[in-house]
C-alpha positions as semicolon CSV with decimal commas, in nm:
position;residue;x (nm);y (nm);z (nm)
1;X;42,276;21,208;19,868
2;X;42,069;21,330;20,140
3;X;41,895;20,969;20,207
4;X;41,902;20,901;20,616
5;X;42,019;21,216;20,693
6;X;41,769;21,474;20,923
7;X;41,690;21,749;20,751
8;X;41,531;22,106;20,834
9;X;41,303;22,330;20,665
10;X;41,081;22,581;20,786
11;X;40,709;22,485;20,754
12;X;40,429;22,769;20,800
13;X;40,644;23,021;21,020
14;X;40,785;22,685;21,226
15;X;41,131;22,448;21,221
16;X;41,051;22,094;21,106
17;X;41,254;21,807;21,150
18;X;41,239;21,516;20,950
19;X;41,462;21,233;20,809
20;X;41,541;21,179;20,435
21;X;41,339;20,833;20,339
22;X;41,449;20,918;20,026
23;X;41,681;21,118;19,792
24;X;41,495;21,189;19,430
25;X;41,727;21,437;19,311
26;X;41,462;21,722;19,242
27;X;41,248;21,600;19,543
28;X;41,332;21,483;19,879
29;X;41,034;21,250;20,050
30;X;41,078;21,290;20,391
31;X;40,924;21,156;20,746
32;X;40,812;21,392;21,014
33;X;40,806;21,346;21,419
34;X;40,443;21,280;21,385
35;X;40,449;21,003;21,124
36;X;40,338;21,250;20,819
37;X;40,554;21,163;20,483
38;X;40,569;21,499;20,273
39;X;40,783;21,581;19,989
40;X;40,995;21,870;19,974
41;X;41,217;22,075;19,677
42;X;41,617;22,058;19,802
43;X;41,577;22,455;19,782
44;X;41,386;22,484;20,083
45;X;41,631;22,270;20,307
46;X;41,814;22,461;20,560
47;X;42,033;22,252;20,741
48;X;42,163;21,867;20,631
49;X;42,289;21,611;20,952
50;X;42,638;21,519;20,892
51;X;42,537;21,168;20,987
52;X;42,308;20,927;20,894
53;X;42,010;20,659;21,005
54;X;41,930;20,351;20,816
55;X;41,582;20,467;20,710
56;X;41,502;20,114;20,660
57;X;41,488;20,051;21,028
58;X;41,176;19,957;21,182
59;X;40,913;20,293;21,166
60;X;40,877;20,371;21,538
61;X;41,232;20,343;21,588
62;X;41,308;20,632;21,374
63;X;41,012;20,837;21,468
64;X;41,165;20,843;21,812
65;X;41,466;20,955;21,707
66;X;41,323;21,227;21,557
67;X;41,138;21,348;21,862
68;X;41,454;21,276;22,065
69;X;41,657;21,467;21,802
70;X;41,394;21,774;21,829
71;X;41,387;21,781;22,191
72;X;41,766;21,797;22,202
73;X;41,787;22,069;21,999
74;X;41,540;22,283;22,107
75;X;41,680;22,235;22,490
76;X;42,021;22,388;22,336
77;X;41,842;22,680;22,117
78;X;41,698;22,788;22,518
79;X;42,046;22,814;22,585
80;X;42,200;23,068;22,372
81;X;42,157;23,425;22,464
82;X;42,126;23,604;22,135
83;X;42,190;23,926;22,248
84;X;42,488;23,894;22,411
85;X;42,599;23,672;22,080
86;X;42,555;24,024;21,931
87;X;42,696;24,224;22,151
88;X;42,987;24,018;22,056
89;X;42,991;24,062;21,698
90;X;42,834;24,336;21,612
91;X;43,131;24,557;21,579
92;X;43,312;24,339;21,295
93;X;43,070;24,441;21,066
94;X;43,102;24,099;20,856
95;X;42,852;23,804;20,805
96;X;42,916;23,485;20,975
97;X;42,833;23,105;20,906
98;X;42,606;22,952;21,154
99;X;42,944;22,688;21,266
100;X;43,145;23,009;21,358
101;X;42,889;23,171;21,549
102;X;42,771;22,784;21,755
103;X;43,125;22,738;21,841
104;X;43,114;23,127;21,984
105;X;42,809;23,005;22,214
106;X;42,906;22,670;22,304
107;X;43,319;22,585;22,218
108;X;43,442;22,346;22,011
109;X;43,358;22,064;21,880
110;X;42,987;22,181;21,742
111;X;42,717;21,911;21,688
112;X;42,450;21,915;21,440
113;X;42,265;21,935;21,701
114;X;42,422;22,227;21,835
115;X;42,397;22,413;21,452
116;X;42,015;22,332;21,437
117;X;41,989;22,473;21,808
118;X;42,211;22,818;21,699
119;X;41,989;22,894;21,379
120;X;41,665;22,821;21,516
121;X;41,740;23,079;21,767
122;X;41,844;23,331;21,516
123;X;41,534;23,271;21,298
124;X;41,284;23,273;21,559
125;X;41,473;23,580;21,696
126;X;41,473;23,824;21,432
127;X;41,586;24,097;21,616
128;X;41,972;24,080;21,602
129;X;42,070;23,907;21,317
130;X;41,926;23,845;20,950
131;X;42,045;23,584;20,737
132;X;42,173;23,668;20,386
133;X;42,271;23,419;20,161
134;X;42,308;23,132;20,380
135;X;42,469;23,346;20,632
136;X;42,410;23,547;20,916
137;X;42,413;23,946;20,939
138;X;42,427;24,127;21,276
139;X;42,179;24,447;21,274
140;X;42,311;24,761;21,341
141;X;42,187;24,902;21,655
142;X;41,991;25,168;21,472
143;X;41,760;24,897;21,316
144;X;41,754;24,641;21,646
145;X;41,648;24,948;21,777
146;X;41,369;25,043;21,524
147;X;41,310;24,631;21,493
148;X;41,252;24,694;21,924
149;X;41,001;24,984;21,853
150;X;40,795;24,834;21,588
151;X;40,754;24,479;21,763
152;X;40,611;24,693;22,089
153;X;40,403;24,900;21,838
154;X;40,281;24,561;21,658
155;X;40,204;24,456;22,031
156;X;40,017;24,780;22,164
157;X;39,810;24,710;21,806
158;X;39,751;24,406;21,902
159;X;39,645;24,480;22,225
160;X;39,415;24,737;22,108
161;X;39,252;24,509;21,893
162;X;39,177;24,263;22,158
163;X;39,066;24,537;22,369
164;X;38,866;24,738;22,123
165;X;38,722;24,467;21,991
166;X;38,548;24,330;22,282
167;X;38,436;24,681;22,371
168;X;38,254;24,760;22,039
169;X;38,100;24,409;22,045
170;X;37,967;24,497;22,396
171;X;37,792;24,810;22,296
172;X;37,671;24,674;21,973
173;X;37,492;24,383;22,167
174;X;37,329;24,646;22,445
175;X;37,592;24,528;22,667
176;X;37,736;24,778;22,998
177;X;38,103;24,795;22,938
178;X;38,376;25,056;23,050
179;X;38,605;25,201;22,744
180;X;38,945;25,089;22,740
181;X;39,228;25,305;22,729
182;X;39,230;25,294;22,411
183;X;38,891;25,394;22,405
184;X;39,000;25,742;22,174
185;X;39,207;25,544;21,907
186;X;38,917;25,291;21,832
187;X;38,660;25,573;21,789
188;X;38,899;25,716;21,574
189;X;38,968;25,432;21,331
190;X;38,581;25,353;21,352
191;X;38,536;25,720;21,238
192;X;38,752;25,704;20,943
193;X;38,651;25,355;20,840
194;X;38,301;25,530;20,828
195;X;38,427;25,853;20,612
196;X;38,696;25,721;20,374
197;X;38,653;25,289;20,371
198;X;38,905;25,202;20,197
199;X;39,116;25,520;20,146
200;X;39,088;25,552;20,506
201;X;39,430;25,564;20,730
202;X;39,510;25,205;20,844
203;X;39,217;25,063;20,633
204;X;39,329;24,726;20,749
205;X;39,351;24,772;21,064
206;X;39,018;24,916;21,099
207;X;38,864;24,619;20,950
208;X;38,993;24,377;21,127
209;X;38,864;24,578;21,463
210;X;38,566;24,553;21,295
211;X;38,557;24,207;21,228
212;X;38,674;24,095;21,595
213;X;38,411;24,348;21,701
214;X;38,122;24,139;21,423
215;X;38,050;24,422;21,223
216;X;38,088;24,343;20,862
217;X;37,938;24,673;20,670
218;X;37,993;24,984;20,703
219;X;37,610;25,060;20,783
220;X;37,674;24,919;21,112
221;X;37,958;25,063;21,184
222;X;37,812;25,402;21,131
223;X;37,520;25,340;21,338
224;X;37,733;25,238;21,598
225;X;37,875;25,610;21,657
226;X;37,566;25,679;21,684
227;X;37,493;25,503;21,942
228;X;37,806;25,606;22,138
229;X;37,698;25,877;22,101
230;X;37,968;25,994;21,858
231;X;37,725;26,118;21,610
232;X;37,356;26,207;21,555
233;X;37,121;26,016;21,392
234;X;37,164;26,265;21,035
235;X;37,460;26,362;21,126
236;X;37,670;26,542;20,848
237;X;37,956;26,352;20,732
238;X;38,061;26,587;20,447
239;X;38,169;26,849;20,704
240;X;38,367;26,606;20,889
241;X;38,514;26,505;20,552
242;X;38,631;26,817;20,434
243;X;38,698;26,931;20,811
244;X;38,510;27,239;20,730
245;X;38,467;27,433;21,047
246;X;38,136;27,474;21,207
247;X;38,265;27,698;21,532
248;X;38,528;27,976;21,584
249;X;38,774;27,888;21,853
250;X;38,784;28,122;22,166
251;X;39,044;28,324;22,083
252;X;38,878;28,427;21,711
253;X;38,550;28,488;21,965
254;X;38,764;28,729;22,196
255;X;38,859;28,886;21,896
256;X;38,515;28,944;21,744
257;X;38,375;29,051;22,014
258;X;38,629;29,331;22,091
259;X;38,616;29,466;21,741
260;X;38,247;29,453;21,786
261;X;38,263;29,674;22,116
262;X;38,501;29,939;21,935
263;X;38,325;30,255;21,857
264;X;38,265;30,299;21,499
265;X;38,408;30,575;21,315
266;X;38,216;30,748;21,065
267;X;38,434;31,088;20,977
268;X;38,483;31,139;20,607
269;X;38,130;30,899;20,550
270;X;37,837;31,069;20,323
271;X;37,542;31,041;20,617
272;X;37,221;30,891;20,456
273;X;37,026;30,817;20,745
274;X;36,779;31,002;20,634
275;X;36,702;30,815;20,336
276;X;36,406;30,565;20,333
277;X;36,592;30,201;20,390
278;X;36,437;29,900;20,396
279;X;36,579;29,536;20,357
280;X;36,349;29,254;20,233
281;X;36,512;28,922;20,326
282;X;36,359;28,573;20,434
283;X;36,223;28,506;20,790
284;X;36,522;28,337;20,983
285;X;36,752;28,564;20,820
286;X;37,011;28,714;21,125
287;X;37,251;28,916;20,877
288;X;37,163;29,176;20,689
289;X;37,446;29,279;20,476
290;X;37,199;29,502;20,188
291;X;36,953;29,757;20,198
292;X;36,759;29,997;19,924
293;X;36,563;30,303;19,912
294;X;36,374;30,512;19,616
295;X;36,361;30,880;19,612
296;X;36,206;31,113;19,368
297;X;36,436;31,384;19,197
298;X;36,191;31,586;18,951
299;X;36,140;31,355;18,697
300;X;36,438;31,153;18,803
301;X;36,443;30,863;19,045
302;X;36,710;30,841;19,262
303;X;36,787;30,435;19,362
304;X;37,009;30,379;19,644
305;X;37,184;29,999;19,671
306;X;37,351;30,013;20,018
307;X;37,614;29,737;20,104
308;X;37,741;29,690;20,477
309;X;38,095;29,830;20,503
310;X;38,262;29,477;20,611
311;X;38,585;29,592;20,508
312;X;38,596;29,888;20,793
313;X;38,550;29,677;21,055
314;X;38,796;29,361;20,962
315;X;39,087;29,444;20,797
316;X;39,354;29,301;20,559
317;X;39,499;29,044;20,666
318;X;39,368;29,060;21,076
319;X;39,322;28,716;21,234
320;X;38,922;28,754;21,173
321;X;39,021;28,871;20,837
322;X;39,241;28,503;20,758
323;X;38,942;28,289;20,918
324;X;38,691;28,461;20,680
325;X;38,932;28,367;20,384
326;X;38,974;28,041;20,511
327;X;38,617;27,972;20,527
328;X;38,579;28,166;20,217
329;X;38,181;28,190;20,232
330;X;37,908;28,136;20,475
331;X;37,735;27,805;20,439
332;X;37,362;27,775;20,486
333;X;37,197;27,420;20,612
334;X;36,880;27,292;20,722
335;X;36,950;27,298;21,126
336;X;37,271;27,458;21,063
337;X;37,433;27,814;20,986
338;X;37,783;27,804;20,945
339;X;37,884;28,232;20,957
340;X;38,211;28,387;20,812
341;X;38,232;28,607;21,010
342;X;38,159;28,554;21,404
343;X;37,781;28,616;21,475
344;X;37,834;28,893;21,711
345;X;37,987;29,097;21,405
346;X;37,781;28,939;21,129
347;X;37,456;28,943;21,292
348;X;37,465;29,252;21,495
349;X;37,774;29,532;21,420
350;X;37,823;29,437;21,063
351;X;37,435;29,357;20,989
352;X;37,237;29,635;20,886
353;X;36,962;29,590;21,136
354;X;36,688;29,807;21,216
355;X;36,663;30,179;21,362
356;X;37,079;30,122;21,359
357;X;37,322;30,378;21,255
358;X;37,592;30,118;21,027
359;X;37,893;30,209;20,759
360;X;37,794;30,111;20,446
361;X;37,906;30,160;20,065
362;X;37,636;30,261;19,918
363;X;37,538;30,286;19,516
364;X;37,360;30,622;19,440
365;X;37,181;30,586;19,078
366;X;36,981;30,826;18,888
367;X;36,782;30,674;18,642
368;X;36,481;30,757;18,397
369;X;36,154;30,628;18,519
370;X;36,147;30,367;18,263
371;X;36,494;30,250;18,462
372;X;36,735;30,404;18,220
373;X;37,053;30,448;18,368
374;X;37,161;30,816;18,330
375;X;37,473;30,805;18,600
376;X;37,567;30,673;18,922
377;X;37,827;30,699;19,203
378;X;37,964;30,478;19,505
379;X;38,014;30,671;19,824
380;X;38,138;30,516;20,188
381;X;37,820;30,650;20,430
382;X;37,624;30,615;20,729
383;X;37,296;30,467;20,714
384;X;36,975;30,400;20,900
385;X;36,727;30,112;20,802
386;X;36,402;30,192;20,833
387;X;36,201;29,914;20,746
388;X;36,322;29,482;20,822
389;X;36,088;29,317;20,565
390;X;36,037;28,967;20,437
391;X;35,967;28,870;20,143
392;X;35,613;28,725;20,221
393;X;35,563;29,055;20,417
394;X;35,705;29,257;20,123
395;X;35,451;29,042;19,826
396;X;35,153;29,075;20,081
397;X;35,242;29,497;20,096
398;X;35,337;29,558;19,707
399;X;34,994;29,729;19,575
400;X;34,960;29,970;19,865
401;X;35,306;30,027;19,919
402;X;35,389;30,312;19,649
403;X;35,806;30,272;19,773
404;X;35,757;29,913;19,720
405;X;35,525;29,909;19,394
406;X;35,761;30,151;19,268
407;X;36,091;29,932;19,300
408;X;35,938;29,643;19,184
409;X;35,841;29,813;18,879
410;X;36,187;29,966;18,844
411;X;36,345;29,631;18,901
412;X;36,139;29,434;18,618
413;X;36,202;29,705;18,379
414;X;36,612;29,714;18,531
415;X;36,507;29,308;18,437
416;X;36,368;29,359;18,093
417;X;36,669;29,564;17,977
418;X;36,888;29,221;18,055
419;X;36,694;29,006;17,867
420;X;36,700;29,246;17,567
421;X;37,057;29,189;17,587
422;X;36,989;28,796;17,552
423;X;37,015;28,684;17,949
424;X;36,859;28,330;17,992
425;X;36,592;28,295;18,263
426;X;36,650;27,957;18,418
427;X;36,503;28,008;18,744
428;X;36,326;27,711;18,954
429;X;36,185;27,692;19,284
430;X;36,407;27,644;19,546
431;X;36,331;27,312;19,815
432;X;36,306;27,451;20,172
433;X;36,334;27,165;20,456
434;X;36,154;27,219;20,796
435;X;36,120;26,989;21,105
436;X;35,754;26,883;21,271
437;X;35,749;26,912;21,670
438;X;35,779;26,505;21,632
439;X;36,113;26,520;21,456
440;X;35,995;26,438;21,133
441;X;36,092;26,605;20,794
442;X;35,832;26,859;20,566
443;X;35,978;26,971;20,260
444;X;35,787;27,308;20,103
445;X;35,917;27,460;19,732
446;X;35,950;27,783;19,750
447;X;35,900;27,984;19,458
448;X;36,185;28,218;19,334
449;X;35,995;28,412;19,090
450;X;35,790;28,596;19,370
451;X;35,776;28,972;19,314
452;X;35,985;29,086;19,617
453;X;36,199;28,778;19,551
454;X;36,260;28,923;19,184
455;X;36,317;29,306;19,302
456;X;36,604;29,239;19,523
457;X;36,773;29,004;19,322
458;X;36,780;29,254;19,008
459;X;36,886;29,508;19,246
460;X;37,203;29,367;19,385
461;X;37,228;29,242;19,018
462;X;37,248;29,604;18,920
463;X;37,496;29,677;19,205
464;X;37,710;29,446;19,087
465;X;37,715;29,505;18,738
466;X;37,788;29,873;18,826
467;X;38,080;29,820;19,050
468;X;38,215;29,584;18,780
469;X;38,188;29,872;18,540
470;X;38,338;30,109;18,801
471;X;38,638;29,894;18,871
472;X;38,684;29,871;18,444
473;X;38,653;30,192;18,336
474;X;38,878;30,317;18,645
475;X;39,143;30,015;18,598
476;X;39,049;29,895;18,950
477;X;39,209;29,529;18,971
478;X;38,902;29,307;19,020
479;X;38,787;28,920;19,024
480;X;38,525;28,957;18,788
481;X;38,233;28,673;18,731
482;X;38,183;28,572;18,331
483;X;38,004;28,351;18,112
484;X;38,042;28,256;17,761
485;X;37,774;28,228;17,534
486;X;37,600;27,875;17,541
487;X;37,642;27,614;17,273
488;X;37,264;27,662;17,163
489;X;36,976;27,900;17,258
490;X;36,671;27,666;17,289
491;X;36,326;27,780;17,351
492;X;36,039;27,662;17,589
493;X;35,858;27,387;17,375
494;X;35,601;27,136;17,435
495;X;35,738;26,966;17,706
496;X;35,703;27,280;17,952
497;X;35,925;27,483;18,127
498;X;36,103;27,260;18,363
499;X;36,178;27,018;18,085
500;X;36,347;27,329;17,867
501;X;36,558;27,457;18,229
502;X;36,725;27,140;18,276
503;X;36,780;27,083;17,921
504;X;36,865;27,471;17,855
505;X;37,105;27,430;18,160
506;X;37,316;27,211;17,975
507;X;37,403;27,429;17,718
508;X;37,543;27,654;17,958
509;X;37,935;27,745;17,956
510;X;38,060;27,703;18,308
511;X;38,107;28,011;18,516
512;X;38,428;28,158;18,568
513;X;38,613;28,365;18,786
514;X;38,858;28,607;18,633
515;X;39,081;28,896;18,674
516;X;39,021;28,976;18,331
517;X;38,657;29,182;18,229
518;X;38,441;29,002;18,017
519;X;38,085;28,915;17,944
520;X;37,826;28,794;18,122
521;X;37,598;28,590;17,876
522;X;37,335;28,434;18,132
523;X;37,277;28,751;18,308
524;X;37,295;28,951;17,971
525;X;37,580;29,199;18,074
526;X;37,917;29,344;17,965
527;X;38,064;29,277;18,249
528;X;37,960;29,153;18,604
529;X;38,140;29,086;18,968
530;X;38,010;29,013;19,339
531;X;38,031;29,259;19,553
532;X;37,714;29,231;19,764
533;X;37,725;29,009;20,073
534;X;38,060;29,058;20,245
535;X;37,921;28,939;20,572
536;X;37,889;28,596;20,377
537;X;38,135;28,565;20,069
538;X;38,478;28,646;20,124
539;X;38,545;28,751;19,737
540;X;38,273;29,046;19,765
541;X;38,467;29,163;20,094
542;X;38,799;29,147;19,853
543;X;38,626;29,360;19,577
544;X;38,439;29,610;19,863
545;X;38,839;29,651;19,939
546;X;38,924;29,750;19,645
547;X;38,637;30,034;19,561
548;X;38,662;30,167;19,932
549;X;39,013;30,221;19,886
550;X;39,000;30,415;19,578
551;X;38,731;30,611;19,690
552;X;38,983;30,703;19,946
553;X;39,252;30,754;19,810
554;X;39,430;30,522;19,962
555;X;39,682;30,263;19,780
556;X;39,459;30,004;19,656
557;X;39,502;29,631;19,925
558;X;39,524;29,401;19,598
559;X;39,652;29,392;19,278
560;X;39,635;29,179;18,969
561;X;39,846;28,907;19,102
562;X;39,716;28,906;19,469
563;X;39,353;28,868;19,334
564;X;39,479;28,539;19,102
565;X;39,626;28,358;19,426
566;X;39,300;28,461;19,624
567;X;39,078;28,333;19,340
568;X;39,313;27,995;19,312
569;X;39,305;27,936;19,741
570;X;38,918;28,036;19,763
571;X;38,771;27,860;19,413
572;X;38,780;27,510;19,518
573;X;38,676;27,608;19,882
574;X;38,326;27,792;19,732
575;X;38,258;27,413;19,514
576;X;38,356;27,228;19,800
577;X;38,082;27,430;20,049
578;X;37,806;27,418;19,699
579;X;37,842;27,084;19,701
580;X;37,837;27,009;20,113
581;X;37,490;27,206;20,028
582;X;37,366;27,020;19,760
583;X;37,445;26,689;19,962
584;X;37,233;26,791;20,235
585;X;36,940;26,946;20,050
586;X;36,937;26,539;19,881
587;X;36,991;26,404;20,221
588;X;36,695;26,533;20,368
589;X;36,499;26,494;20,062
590;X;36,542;26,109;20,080
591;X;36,470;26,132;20,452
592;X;36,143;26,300;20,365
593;X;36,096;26,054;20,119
594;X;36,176;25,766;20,345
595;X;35,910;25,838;20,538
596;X;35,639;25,794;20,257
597;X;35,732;25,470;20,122
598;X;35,442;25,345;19,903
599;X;35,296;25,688;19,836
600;X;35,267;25,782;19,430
601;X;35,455;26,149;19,291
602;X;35,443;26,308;18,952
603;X;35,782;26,238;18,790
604;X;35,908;26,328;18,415
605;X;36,179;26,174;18,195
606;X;36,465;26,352;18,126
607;X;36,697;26,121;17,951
608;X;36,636;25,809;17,811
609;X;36,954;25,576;17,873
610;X;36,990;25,200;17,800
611;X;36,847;25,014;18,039
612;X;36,695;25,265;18,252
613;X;36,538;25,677;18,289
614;X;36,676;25,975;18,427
615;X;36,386;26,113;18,587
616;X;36,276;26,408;18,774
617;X;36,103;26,389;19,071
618;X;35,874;26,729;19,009
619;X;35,740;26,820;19,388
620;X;36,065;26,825;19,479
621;X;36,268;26,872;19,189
622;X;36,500;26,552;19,298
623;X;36,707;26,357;19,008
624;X;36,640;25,971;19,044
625;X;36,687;25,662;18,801
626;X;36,393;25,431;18,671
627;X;36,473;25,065;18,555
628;X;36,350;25,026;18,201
629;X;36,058;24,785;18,308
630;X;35,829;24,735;17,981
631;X;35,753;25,126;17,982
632;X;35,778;25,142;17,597
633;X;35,763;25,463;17,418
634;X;35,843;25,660;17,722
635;X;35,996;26,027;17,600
636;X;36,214;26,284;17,724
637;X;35,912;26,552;17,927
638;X;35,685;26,286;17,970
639;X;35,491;26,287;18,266
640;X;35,407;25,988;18,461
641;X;35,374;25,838;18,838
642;X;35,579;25,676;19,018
643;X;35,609;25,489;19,344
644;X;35,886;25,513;19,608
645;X;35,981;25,172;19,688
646;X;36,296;25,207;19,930
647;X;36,504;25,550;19,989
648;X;36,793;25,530;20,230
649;X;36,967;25,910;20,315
650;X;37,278;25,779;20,446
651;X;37,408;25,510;20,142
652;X;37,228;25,797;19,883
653;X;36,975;25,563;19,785
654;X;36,650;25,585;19,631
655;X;36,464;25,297;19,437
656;X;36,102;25,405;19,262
657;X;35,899;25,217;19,007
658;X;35,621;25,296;18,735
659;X;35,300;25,366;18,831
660;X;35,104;25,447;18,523
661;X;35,004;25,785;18,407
């Protein structure tokens, strides 16, 4: 029986003393120092007195007791040194009873005073010993040693917390305060509370920063960087994310800009500088990596597709060569341009700029004048461009240019051969984002379907349909582009053009990349590869290695094998950069959009769903949602108005509602 005995537990981290009132077999009502009666399980009991008090006497007398009984033993507990009481034992590699190791620290005879006193200073210790079924453990020095390192890290975190804290809460008010130290760790965890929330490293951690610092959401956590200065105001967090590189280092500059300076070879090149080049490209384009020119032969025309010789320049497996694969493609962003390859290559010795003499690989294809292939060949030469067009330049030009007029009529008949061979047109403007003088955003769709628009993309179409049939019919290892057919043909009907893309589009079978020939059903070909930017997609620099080499003789740099690890390492890279794109085309668009709250656009349904409508957005071609609102009847095409009520860039958020037809 435990009744009028002092007994010990350990109450929220802390030793309480108390004396038994009363013994109830499964419960044990007990009387703390400061008067509180509480009633405990026997399990939780630590240590019994040996002796007993009436617990009848009068109540004050036994509360002092208790308080004279806790002040004795935590007097003693200041007297043991716990670290030389493990210096002592540690060696015997045994666990010890709490008497054995009170008498080490204070002789014979022990108290219960002097037990209390010996495991309180063990508990509260933690460091040497750990107790293990009612007995006491010493640590090896290994673990007092890690147990040492993570107490000062738990510390330093704590400390940086305290610090941090009151340093984010400063700048968040408008307040002047000095960074800590740890000024560089905080921004840190701030930055990848912002990218990842809660699969960000030390999640926990950065929230509780956050919370000593009062920010409870993300939102102003984010705008926060931003006004350290961390971040800009649209600042792209998908690069950051995927730690996609927007700058070469200085050694990769070095680099690049010796190759650049090295004189450029061209023995053993066919020289075509006198041919008639001209590239048609848009009007901030820097790198030029394709050219074409038209000549008369009889009744013959001769069409020349001439591709930048990238491969000359940076070879296998060079430093420049294992940044370009890294990157794997150029990536193209309003404000930004991400290169390959470093700009003084790309957008000067590699680019096929005017009035300059530049390697190239150029397609030479004789053709009927209805555009009836008759042969072709691929040839390394030097060429000379003539002519830098754009495209608005090139439409403006087309009926009293007779090179011009001429290609574009080769190209739609090059077209019209395609889509007797069952190619889909799916083609849709394209959403161009500029910036006013005052900072704000202008969106502009730009049309795709343009005529000079339409002749170079069926030209470098043809290009790479004929270097796909090169590489087959010579058994040139190649990462060719396919397509299956589509679940269904549809047709345009009544619901108009943009309705049958996006519902045509779905239908589609997804794109592949393969070492194996096969057909292209969207474009409408046997077989198909991409072989015509190498200054911006590091695949059509693999396959321009391949069809130089062989030209030359020389053993070809890839073979089956090599081109399946390439296509495995650079696949996900090329989604991961089409999506970064995508992202920022949207972001902007709801940043335009954001700053025309209340103003009415044409919009059309393209699903119907449960409780709401997929719905396009049709001046900018932008995919929002609709809450089902008493809009009866509505139907997939259907046009209609709506209003934009809210659109926020940086949580992805746009919110429109109905406004009548």
């Amino acid at each position: 029986m435990h009744q009028g005995k002092i007994i010990e537990f350990i109450e929220q981290g802390r030793f309480v003393s108390t004396l038994c009132l009363e013994d109830r077999g499964n419960r044990l009502h007990l009387l703390t120092s400061t008067n509180r009666e509480v009633n405990v399980s026997p399990k939780r009991v630590l240590l019994v007195s040996s002796s007993a008090i009436d617990p009848v006497r009068p109540r004050e007398e036994l509360l002092e007791r208790l308080r004279q009984t806790e002040s004795i033993r935590e007097t003693l507990k200041g007297q043991i040194n716990v670290n030389e009481l493990w210096e002592l034992v540690r060696d015997e590699h045994e666990r010890f009873n709490h008497r054995y190791l009170a008498q080490l620290c204070f002789g014979e005879p022990v108290s219960d005073d002097h037990l209390s006193a010996l495991v309180r200073a063990l508990f509260e210790d933690r460091l040497y010993f750990k107790l293990k079924d009612g007995q006491f453990l010493p640590n090896s020095e290994e673990r007092v040693e890690q147990l040492i390192t993570e107490r000062e890290e738990a510390a330093a975190r704590e400390e940086m917390l305290k610090a941090g804290g009151d340093w984010l809460k400063a700048v968040q008010e408008g307040k002047k305060a000095s960074p800590p130290a740890c000024a560089k760790e905080v921004i840190e965890l701030l930055t990848n509370f912002v990218l990842y929330e809660r699969e960000a490293p030390d999640y926990k951690f950065s929230k509780e920063l956050l919370t000593r610092a009062g920010l409870t959401h993300t939102r102003k956590a984010r705008a926060l960087l931003v006004k350290l200065g961390i971040w800009d105001q649209d600042e792209n967090l998908d690069l950051i994310r995927m730690q996609i590189k927007t700058s070469f280092g200085k050694e990769k500059l070095d680099l690049s800009s010796r190759v650049a300076c090295t004189k450029q070879d061209f023995e053993g090149r066919e020289d075509l500088r006198d041919l008639p080049l001209l590239t048609i490209d848009g009007p901030w384009t820097r790198d030029f990596d394709d050219a074409v020119s038209l000549e008369k032969d009889g009744d013959q025309l001769i069409l020349g597709v001439h591709i930048s010789d990238v491969a000359a320049s940076i070879p296998q497996d060079s430093p420049l060569d294992r940044e370009a694969c890294l990157r794997a493609s150029s990536l193209y962003l309003p404000r930004q341009q991400i290169p390959m390859i470093p700009p003084d290559l790309s957008q000067e010795t590699l680019s096929l700029r005017h009035d300059c003499d530049r390697m190239a690989i150029s397609l030479l294809a004789h053709l009927e004048k209805d555009g009836r292939l008759i042969d072709f060949r691929f040839t390394p030469s030097i060429v000379r461009v003539k002519r830098q067009l754009t495209y608005d330049e090139s439409n403006q030009m087309l009926a009293g240019d007779p090179t011009l007029k001429k290609l574009y009529q080769l190209s739609m008949s090059l077209r019209s051969m395609r889509m007797e061979h069952d190619a889909i047109s799916l083609s849709l403007p394209e959403i161009e984002v500029r910036f006013n003088d005052d900072g704000s955003v202008h969106l502009e769709m730009v049309e795709q379907n343009t005529p000079s628009r339409m002749l170079v993309a069926e030209l470098m179409i043809f290009y790479n349909w004929l270097l796909a049939r090169f590489c087959k019919q010579n058994e040139i290892p190649l990462l060719f582009r396919t397509q299956g057919e589509p679940s269904e043909r549809l047709t345009e009907d009544q619901f108009g053009y943009i309705y049958y893309v996006f519902k045509q589009r779905r239908k589609l079978n997804p794109l592949k990349i393969s070492t194996k020939p096969a057909p292209h059903s969207g474009l409408g070909l046997d077989v198909y590869t991409n072989a015509t930017s190498p200054i911006r997609r590091y695949l059509d620099l693999v396959a321009q290695r391949q069809v130089i080499s062989f030209l030359s003789e020389k053993p070809l740099p890839y073979d089956e094998e090599n081109l399946e690890e390439l296509r495995m390492i650079i696949e996900p890279t090329l989604k991961a950069l089409e999506r970064v794109r995508r992202n920022r085309i949207r972001y902007w668009t709801l940043k335009y959009l954001g700053q025309h709250i209340g103003k009415k656009y044409r919009a059309m349904v393209l699903d119907v769903l449960k409780s709401k409508y997929r719905i396009l957005l049709l001046d900018f071609l932008h995919i929002a949602e609709l809450r089902q609102n008493g809009e009866a009847g509505m139907y997939p095409g259907q046009q209609f108005n709506v209003v934009i009520k809210k659109s926020d860039p940086w949580d992805d958020i746009l919110e429109v509602s109905y406004a009548g037809d």
